[in-house]
N, C-alpha and C positions, 0 to 999 in steps of 0.2 A: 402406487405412484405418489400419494398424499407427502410421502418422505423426502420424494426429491421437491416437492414444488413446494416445499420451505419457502415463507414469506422475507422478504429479501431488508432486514430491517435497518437497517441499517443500525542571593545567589549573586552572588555579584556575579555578573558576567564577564569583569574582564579581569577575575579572579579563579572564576572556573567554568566553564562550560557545559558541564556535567546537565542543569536543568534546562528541558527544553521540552516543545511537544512531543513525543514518540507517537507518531502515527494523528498526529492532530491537523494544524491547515494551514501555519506559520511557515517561515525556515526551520528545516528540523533541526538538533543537534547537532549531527555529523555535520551538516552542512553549514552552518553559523561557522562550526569549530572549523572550518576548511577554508570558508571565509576569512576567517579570523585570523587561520596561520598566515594566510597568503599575507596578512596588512601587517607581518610581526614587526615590522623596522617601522612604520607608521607612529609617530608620537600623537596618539587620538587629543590630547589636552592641548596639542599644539593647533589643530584643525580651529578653521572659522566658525565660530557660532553663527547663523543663521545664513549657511550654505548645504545645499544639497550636495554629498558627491556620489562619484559614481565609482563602483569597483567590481567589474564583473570578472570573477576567480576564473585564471587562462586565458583571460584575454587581454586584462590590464595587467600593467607592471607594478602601479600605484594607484592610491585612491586621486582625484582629481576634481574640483567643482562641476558641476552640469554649468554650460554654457545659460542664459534664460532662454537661450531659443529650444536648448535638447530640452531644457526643464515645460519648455509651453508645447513641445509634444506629446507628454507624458500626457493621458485622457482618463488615469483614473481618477476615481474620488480623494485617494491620498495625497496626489498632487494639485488637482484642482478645489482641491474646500482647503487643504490646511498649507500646502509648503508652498504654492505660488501665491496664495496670501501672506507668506511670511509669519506664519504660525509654525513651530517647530519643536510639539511636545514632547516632554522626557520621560512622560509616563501614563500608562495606559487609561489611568481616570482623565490627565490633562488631555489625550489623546481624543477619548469618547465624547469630554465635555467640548474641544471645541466646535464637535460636527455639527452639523444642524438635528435638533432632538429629533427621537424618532416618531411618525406621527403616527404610531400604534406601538403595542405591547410587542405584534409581533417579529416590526423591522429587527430590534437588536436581542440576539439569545446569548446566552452564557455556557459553558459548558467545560465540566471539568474533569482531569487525568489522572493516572496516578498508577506507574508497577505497581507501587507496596500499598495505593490505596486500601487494600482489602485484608492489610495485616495491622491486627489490631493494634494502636498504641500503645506503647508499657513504658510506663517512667524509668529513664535508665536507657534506654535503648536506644542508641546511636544511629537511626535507619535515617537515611538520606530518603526522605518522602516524595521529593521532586516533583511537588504539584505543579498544574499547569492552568492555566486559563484558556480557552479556545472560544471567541467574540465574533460572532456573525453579525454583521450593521447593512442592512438594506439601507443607501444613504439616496439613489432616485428611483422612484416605482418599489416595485415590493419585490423583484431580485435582488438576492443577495448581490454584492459588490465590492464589499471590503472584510477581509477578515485579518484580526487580531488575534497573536499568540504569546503568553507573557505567562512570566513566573509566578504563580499563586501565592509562595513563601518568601518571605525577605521584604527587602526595601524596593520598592517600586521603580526606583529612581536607578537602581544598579541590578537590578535582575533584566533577564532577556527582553527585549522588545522587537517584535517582528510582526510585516503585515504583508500580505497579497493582496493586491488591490487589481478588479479586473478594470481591460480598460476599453471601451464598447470602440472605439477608433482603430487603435489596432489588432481587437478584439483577442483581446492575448492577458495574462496576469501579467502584473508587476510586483515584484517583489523588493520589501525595505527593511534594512535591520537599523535600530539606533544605537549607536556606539557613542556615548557623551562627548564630546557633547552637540555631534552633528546625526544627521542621519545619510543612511547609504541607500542608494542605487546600487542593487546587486544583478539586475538582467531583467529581461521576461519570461512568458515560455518559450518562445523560439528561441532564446539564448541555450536551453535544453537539449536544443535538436543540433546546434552547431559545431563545428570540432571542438573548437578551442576553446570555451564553454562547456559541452557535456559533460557531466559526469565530476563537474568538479564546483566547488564553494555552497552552495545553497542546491545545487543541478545534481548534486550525488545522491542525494534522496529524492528530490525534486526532478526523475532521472528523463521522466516526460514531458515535463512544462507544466504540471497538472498540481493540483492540492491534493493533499495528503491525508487519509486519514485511514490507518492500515485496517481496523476492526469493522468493518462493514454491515457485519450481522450479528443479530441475537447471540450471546448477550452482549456484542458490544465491550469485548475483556478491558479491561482496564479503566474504563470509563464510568462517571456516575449515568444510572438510566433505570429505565424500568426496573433492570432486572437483577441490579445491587445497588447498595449505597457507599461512596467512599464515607472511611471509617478515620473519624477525628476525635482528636483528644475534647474532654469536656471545656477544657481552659482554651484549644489551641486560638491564638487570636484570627486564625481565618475566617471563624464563628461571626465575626464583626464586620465583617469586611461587604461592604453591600455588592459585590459583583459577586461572591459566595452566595448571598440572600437572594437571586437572580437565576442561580444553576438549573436547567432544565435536564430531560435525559438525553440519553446518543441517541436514540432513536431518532430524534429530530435531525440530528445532524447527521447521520447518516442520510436523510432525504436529498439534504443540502449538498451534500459532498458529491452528492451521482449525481446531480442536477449542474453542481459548476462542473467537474469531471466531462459529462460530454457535450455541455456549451464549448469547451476548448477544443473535444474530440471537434464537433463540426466545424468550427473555426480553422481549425489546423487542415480538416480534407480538405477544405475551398481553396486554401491560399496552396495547397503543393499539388492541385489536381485540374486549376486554371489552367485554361487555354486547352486543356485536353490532354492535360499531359501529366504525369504522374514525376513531379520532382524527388530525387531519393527514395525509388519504391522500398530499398531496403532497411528504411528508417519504417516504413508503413507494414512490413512484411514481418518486420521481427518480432511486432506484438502477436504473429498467429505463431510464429516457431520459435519463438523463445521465451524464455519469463524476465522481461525487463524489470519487472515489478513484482511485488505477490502481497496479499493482505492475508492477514490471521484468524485462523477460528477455531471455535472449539465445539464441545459441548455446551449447552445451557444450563448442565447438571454441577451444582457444586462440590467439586472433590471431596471435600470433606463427608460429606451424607451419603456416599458409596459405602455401602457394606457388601460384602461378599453374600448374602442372602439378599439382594436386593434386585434383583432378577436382572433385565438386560441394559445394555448400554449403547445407544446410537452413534458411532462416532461421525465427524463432521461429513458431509457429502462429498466434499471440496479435496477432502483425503483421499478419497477413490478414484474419482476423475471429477473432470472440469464439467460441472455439469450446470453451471451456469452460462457457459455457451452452448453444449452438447444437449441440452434436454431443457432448458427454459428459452433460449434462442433459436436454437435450430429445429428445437421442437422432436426429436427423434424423437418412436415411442415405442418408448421401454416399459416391459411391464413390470421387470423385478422390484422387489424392495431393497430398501440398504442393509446391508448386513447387520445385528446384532449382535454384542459380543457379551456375554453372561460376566455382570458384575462381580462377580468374583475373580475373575480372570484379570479383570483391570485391579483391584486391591492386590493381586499375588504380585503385580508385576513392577508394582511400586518399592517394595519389598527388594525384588530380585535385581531390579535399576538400580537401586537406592537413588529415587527421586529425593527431589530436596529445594528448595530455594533458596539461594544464595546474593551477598553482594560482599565482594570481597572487598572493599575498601571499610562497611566498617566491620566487618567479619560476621555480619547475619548470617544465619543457617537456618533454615527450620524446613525439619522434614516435610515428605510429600509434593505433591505436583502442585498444578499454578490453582488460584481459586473456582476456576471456572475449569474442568476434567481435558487431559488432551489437548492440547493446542498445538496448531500446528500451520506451516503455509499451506497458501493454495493459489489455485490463479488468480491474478490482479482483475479488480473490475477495470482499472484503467486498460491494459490488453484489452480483453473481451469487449469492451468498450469501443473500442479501434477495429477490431474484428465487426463487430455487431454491425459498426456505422460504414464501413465498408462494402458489408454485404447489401445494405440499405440502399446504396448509392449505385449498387451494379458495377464498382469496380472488384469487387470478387462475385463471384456466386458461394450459395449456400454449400453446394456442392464441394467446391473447393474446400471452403473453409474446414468441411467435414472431415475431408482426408486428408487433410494436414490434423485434426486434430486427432483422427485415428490413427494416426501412425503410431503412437507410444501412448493410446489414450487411457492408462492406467497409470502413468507416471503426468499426473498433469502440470508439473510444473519441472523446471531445472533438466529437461528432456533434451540428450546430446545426441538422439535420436532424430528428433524434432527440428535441432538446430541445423542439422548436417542438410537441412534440403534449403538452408540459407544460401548455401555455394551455388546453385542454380539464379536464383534475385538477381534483376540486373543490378545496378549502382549507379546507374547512370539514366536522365530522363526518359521515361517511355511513353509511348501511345496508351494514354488510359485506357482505349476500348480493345487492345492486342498487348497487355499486361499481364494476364492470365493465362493465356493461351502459350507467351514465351515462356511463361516459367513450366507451365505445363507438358508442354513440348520438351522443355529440359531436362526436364526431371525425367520423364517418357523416355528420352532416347539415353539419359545414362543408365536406369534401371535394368533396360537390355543386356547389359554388358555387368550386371552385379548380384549374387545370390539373391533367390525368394526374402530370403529375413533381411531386406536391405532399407533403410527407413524408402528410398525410391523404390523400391520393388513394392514394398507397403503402400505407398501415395498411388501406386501407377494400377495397383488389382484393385483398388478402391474406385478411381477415377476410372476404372473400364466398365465398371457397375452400371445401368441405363438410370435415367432420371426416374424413373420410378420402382426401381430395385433399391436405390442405394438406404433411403434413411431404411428402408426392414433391417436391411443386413446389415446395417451398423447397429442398429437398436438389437439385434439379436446378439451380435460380439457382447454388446454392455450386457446382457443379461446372462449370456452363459459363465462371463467372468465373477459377475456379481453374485452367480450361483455356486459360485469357486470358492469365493471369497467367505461365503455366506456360510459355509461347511465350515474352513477353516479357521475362521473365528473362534466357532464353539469350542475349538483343540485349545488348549492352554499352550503348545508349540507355535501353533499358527497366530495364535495374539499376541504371542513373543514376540513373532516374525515382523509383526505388523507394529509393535512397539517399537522393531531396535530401528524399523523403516521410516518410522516419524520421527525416531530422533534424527537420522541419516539428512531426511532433508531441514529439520530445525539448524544443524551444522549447517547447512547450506544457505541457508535465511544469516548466522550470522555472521558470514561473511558479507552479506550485504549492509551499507551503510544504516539502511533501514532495522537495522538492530540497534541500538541504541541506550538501552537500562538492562543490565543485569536478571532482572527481578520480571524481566518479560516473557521470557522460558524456563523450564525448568531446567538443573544441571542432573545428568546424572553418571553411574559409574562405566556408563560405556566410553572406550578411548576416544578420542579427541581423531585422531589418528586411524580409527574403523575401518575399513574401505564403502564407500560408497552402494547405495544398497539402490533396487529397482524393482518394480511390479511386476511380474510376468503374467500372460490371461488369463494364466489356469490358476490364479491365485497366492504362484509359490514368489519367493522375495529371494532375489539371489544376490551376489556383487555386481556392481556395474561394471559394464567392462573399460 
């Protein structure tokens, strides 16, 4: 069991878009860039200097000043220390210097990104390095409260600048890009949850209201931390640059990230679960049956030092099932281990892929997989997050939670399985403490009228389990599969399998916005076009249907 209970560790810009955090705690790219188209007919040079506007993507037509009254509601630190002072910095030192300093080493951290971080510099070589900065400022008490995301490389003054500032009054982020020579109001979190807002401007990556920071755990891939260092040239002038001199590991900031993460989760249950009622359960329901989100993992082993004579190879937990809800939350107890896959089987397969990293703008190539072995999605801690705090609150039981995630719980994330028991959710306000029960009841009485293998027929033999049968026999399903799985690893067929199934869902990740660099996956020679692959219990990986 030691295997599962893994310690949980956690440019001009208006020239190109291209630098921005991927998976860091700013506006991501995508979503700057979706901001950005939206403002295309905007002459930014024409805007007032020392105005706030506001432009939330889908909902506004055009950017527009904040009134001072919207601007004297705004309660975070960004608006109350710097822009209802009329301070309106252009760049992220002017930004830092004019807060109030920090009154310890540990209020303000640094921390820095990078795809190609770990591909060594060579003179000559045209790689878009797209460093980033990621600035945590505890600006009252020792919560965090403002975070800063900006482009490492270039001129200060025309690279990205973006910040989430939370704001203890409406207890919600707010999010600001500066665009010269103003800066914007792009929403908050609840501009995330709304129609005409979702999923669109800064809200496409930011798809929950929540910060962002895809790598969550050991090693933390693309990030400097414990467990690599990004790799600079001897000359590059970042060497100088004191917020460089400053850079801690991810470790830290993965503490940070799950710490603001479900400050918002609780935030968010209060204000749609007042008065006893559950507003839009199906905004709260999706995070147990669908993958609104997923963060990245790998191995801790770096690709390169696999040799085929180098005995076994772990691959991530997160790849198998969600067992950061299923066995650190809900606590089943499973006795298996995680399968092993003989390091030779991952060296042939590199070969037979033909893994490689790529960025085709400036035509980089260089064989082999990413620096850190396997990567792949998994479930979002933002989900499980919402699930977890849920379950805390007695608007689901554990129970629940369970057999939804045993319906497909060998496909942990992108599960159409999973989704399909969506169509039961109401939509529409419910009795928080007869929530459960109606979906319950739904799912029950369609399951009657649909095959054994039906995702309802699956929720409905689970949830007829007694309260104290059900974690055995779920903890027993995880272990005979993982005894499945554990066999066909060692086959060089069955590691195949299991290869062409993490790239299957890697295509699935980049279709989400939350993809963002090139150089964050590996490419390799399977179609583009593959059919869609899935888990089955017994280990075997077939097409999706």
């Amino acid at each position: 069991m030691d295997g599962f209970r893994e310690r949980r560790r956690a440019t001009a810009w208006l020239q190109q878009s291209r630098a921005d955090e991927a998976g860091g705690i700013g506006l991501t790219d995508e979503g700057t860039h979706g901001l950005f188209a939206a403002l295309g007919d905007v002459d930014f040079q024409a805007l007032s200097m020392g105005k706030v506007y506001r432009f939330v993507a889908g909902v506004d037509q055009q950017a527009r000043p904040l009134s001072a009254q919207e601007l004297a509601v705004l309660g975070d630190p960004m608006a109350a220390l710097l822009l209802r002072q009329g301070k309106f910095p252009m760049t992220v030192q002017d930004l830092l210097a004019e807060l109030p300093q920090p009154a310890t080493t540990a209020d303000q951290s640094v921390y820095l990104i990078s795809e190609a971080g770990q591909i060594p510099p060579v003179a000559g070589l045209d790689l878009p390095r797209d460093m980033r900065f990621a600035i945590t400022r505890a600006t009252s008490g020792r919560e965090v409260d403002l975070l800063v995301s900006t482009g490492a490389n270039g001129d200060p003054a025309t690279t990205f600048l973006q910040v989430a500032a939370w704001d203890p009054a409406a207890k919600a982020f707010n999010y600001y890009m500066r665009i010269s020579p103003v800066w914007v109001w792009a929403g908050n979190s609840l501009s995330a949850l709304a129609p005409g807002s979702r999923g669109n401007g800064c809200f496409d990556s930011h798809i929950n209201g929540s910060v962002v920071m895809k790598e969550l755990k050991l090693p933390w891939i693309n990030w400097q931390s414990q467990a690599a260092t990004i790799q600079l040239a001897s000359d590059d002038p970042l060497r100088g640059n004191p917020l460089y001199q400053q850079v801690i590991g991810a470790q830290n900031l993965e503490l940070t990230v799950r710490s603001l993460i479900s400050r918002w989760t609780a935030s968010r249950l209060a204000v749609v679960t007042q008065d006893g009622k559950v507003e839009h359960p199906d905004q709260l329901m999706r995070h147990l049956f669908t993958s609104t989100a997923v963060n990245l993992a790998s191995t801790a082993t770096q690709s390169s030092t696999i040799t085929p004579s180098g005995g076994d190879l772990t691959l991530p937990t997160g790849f198998w099932l969600n067992g950061d809800a299923l066995l650190d939350d809900l606590i089943l107890p499973v006795n298996a281990s995680l399968p092993a896959a003989p390091a030779a089987h991952y060296v042939a397969s590199l070969s037979t892929f033909d893994f490689r990293l790529e960025e085709k703008t400036s035509g980089f190539s260089q064989p082999g997989d990413t620096f850190f072995a396997f990567v792949v999605p998994e479930a979002a801690y933002e989900d499980n997050d919402v699930v977890r705090q849920m379950v805390q609150q007695g608007i689901i039981s554990a129970k629940f939670a369970a057999c939804a995630l045993m319906v497909d719980f060998t496909n942990p994330i992108f599960s159409p399985d999973r989704a399909q028991l969506m169509d039961h959710v109401p939509i529409t306000a419910t009795d928080t403490a007869g929530l459960q029960d109606q979906i319950v009841q739904a799912i029950v009485k369609s399951a009657a009228g649909l095959p054994p293998d039906s995702p309802e027929s699956r929720f409905a033999t689970g949830w007829a389990l007694s309260e104290s049968a059900w974690p055995q026999a779920f903890a027993n399903r995880i272990d005979d599969y993982l005894g499945h799985v554990g066999m066909r690893i060692r086959t060089s067929s069955g590691f195949l399998d299991y290869v062409k199934l993490a790239e299957s869902r890697r295509r699935d990740f980049k279709a989400m916005r939350l993809n963002e660099f090139e150089l964050t996956l590996p490419t390799t020679n399977i179609p583009a076009d593959a059919p869609r692959l899935r888990m089955n219990d017994d280990g075997t990986v077939v097409p999706s249907p």
